[in-house]
Backbone as CSV, one residue per row, in Angstrom:
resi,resn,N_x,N_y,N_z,CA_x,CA_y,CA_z,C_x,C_y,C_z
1,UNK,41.153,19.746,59.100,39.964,20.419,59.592,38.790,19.452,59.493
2,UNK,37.926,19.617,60.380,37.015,18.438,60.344,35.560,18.634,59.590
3,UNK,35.701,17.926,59.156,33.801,17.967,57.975,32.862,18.943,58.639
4,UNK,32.476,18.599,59.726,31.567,19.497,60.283,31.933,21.322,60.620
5,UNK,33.163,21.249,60.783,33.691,22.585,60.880,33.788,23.340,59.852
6,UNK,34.100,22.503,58.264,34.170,23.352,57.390,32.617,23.729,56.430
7,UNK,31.284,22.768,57.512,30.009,22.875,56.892,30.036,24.047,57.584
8,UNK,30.101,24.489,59.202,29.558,25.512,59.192,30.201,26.813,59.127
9,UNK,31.740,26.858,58.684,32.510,28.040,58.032,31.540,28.268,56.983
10,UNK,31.081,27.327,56.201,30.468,27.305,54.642,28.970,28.478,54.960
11,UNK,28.066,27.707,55.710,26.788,28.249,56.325,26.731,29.877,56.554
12,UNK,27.980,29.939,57.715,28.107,31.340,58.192,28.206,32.053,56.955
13,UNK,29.143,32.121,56.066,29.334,32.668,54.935,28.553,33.211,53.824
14,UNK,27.673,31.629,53.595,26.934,31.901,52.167,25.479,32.288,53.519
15,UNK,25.329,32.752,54.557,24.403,32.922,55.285,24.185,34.671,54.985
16,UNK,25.499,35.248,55.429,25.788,36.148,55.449,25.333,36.802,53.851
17,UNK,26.058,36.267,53.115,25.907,36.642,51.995,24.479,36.647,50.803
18,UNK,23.914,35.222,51.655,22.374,35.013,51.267,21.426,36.445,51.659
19,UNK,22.037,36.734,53.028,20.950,37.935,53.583,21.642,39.105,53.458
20,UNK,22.770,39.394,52.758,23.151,40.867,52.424,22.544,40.832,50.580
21,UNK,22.273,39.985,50.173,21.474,39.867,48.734,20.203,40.676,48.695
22,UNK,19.831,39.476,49.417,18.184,39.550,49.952,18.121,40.912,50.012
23,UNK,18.517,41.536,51.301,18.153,42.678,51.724,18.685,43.654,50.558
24,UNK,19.602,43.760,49.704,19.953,44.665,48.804,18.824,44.648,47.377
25,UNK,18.512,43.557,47.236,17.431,43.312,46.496,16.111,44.084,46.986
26,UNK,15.638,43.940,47.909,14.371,44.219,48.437,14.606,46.090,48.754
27,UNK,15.569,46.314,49.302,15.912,47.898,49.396,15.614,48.594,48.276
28,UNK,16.366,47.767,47.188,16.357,48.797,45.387,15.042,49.025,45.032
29,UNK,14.593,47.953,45.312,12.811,47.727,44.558,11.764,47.543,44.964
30,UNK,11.499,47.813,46.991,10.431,48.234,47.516,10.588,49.732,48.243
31,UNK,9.452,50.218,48.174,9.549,51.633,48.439,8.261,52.006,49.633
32,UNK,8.965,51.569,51.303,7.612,51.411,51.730,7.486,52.526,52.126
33,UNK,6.068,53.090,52.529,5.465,54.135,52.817,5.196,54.045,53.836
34,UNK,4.494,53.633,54.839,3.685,54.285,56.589,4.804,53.102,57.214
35,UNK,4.539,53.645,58.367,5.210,52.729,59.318,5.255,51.186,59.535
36,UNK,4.004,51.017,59.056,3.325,49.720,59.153,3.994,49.197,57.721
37,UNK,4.000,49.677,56.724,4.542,48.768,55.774,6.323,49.020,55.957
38,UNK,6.926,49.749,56.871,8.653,49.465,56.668,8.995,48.620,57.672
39,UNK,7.492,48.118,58.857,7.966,47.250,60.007,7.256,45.998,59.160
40,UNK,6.625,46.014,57.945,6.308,44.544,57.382,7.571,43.916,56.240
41,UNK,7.951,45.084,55.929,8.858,44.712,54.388,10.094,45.018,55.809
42,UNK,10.817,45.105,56.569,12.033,44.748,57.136,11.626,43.256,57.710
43,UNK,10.747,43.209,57.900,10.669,41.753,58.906,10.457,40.894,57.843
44,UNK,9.620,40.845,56.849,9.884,39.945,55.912,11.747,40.030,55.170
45,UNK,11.827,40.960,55.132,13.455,40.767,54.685,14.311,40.012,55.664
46,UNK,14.070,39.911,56.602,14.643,39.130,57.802,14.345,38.083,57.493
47,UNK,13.088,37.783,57.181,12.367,35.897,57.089,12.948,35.775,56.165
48,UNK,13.238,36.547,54.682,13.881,36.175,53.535,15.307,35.810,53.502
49,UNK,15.836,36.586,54.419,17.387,36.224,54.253,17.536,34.947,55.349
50,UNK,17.257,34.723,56.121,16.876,33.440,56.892,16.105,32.754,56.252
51,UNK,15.516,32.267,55.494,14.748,31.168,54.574,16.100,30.772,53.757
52,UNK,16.325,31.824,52.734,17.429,31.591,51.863,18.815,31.137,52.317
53,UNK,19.462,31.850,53.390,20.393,31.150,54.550,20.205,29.983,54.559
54,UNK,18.892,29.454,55.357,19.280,28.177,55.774,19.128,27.061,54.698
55,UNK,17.992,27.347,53.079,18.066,26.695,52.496,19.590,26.411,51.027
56,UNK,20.188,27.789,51.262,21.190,27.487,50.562,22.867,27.016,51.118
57,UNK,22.003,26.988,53.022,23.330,25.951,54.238,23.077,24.684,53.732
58,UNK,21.618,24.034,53.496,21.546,22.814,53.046,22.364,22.225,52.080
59,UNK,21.819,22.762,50.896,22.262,22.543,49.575,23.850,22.714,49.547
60,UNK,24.676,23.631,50.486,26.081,23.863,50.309,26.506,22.411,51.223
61,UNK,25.782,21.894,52.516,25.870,20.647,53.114,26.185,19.469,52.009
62,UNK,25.407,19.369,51.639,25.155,18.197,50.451,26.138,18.160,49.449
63,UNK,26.683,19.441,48.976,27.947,19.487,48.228,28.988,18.875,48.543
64,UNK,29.426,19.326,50.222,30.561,19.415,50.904,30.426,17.375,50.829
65,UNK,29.327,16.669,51.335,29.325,15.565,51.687,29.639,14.597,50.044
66,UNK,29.383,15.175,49.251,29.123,14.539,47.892,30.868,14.488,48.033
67,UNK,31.663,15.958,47.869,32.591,16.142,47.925,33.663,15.028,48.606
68,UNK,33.050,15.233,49.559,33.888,14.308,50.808,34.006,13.123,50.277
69,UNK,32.683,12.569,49.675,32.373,10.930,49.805,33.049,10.298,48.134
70,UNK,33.354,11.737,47.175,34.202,11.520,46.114,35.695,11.501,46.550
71,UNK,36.678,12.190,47.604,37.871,11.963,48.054,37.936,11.258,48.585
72,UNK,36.937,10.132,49.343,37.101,9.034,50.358,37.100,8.382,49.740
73,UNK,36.212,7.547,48.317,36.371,6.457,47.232,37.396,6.825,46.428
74,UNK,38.100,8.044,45.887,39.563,8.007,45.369,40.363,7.509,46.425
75,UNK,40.444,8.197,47.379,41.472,7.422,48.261,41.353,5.712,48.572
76,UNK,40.483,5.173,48.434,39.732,3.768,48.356,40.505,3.011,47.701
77,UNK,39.958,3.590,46.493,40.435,2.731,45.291,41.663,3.205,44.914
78,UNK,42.538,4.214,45.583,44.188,4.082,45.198,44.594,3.337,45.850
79,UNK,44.340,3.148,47.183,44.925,2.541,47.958,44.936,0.787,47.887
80,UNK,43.695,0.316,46.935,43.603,-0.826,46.499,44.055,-0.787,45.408
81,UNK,45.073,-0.274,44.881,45.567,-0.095,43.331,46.764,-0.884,43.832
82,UNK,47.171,-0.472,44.922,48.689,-0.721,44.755,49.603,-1.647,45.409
């Protein structure tokens, strides 16, 4: 499977899961009242789970590559072992 395919299996995922947080968080413990505050606190829950999405796609990016670039120097240096 190729690097880039399994960044954005990764993304979709912890995306999903970033903004079913978010929004379960913000449901328990805001309690909006008029119209105007359930069309401000849903749309900020939207910006929230999309902020957090894309900043915890990054950070899962950077793993995957660290990852990668630790099985590419084992394979390196076995292959010069022997």
């Amino acid at each position: 499977m190729k690097l880039n395919t399994i960044k954005q299996i990764t993304r979709i995922v912890v995306g999903f899961g970033a903004t079913s947080i978010t929004s379960q968080i913000i449901k328990n413990n805001v309690v909006p009242g008029s119209l105007f505050q359930r069309i401000t606190v849903t749309t900020a829950m939207i910006a929230a789970g999309g902020l957090l999405g894309e900043t915890l796609g990054a950070y899962t990016d950077d793993k995957i590559d660290e990852i990668s670039n630790i099985v590419a120097d084992a394979q390196t240096q076995g292959s010069s072992n022997v």
